[in-house]
C-alpha positions in Angstrom: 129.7 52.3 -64.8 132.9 54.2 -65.2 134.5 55.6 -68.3 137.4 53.3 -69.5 138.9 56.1 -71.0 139.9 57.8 -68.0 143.3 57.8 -66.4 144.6 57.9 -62.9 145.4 60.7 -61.4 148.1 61.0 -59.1 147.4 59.5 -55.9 147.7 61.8 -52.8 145.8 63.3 -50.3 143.7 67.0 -51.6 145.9 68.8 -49.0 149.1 67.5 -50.5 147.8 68.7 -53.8 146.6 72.7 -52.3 143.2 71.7 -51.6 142.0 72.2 -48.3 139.0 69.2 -47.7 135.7 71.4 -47.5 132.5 69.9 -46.2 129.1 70.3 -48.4 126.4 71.2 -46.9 124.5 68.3 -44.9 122.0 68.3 -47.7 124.9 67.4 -49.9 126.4 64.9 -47.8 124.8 61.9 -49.0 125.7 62.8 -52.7 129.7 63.3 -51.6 129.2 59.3 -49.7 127.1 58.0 -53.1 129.6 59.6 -55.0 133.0 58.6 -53.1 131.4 54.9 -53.5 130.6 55.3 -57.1 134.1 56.2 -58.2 136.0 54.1 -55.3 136.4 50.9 -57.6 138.6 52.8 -60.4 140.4 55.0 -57.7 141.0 52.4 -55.4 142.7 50.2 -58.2 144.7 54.0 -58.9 146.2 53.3 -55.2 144.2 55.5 -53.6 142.6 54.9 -50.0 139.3 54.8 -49.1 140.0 58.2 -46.7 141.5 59.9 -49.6 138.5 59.1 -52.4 136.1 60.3 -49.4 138.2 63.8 -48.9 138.5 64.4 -52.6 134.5 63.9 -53.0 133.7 66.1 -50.1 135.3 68.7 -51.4 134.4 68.2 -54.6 130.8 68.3 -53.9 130.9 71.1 -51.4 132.9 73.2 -54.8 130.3 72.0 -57.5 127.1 70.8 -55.4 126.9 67.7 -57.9 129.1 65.6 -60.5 129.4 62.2 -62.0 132.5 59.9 -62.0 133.9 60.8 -65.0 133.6 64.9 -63.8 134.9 64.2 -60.4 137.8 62.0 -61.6 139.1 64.9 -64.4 138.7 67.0 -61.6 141.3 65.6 -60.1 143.5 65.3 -62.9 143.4 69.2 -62.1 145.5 69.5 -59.3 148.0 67.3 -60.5 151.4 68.8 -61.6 152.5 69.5 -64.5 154.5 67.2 -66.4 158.4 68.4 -67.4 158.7 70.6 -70.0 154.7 71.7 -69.8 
C-alpha cells in the first residue's frame, strides 16, 4: 500500500534529471522489478511510463541496495528542481 501523503514528482526520465540509469547487481535485480511494480500504480497515475518507473528503480536500487515506496518515491523528489525563489 502506498503513502497517500506523498506527491508526484516531476515526471521525466533519470537522465533528464542528471542521473545516469545504473544497473544493481543481478542479486538485486529482482528487488529493482518488485519494486518498479510496487510503486508503478501511484507513478503511473503521476504520468510516468512504465520504462521510466523501471529506470528510476534500477538505479535506485543499484545506489541504496533496498527501499520501499515511500523511500524510493522521496527519492525522486530529489532530483527535481528547485521551485522559483528557493
Amino acid at each position: 500500500m502506498v503513502d497517500t501523503d506523498l506527491t508526484c514528482p516531476i515526471v521525466r526520465d533519470p537522465e533528464q534529471a542528471g542521473v545516469p540509469t545504473e544497473h544493481p547487481d543481478l542479486a538485486q535485480l529482482e528487488g529493482a522489478h518488485l519494486l518498479a511494480n510496487a510503486a508503478r500504480p501511484f507513478l503511473d497515475e503521476c504520468g510516468f511510463t512504465d520504462e521510466q518507473v523501471l529506470h528510476w528503480s534500477l538505479t535506485y536500487i543499484a545506489r541504496h541496495g533496498s527501499g520501499d515506496v515511500e523511500s524510493f518515491v522521496a527519492w525522486i523528489h530529489t532530483f527535481d528542481p528547485c521551485a522559483p525563489g528557493d
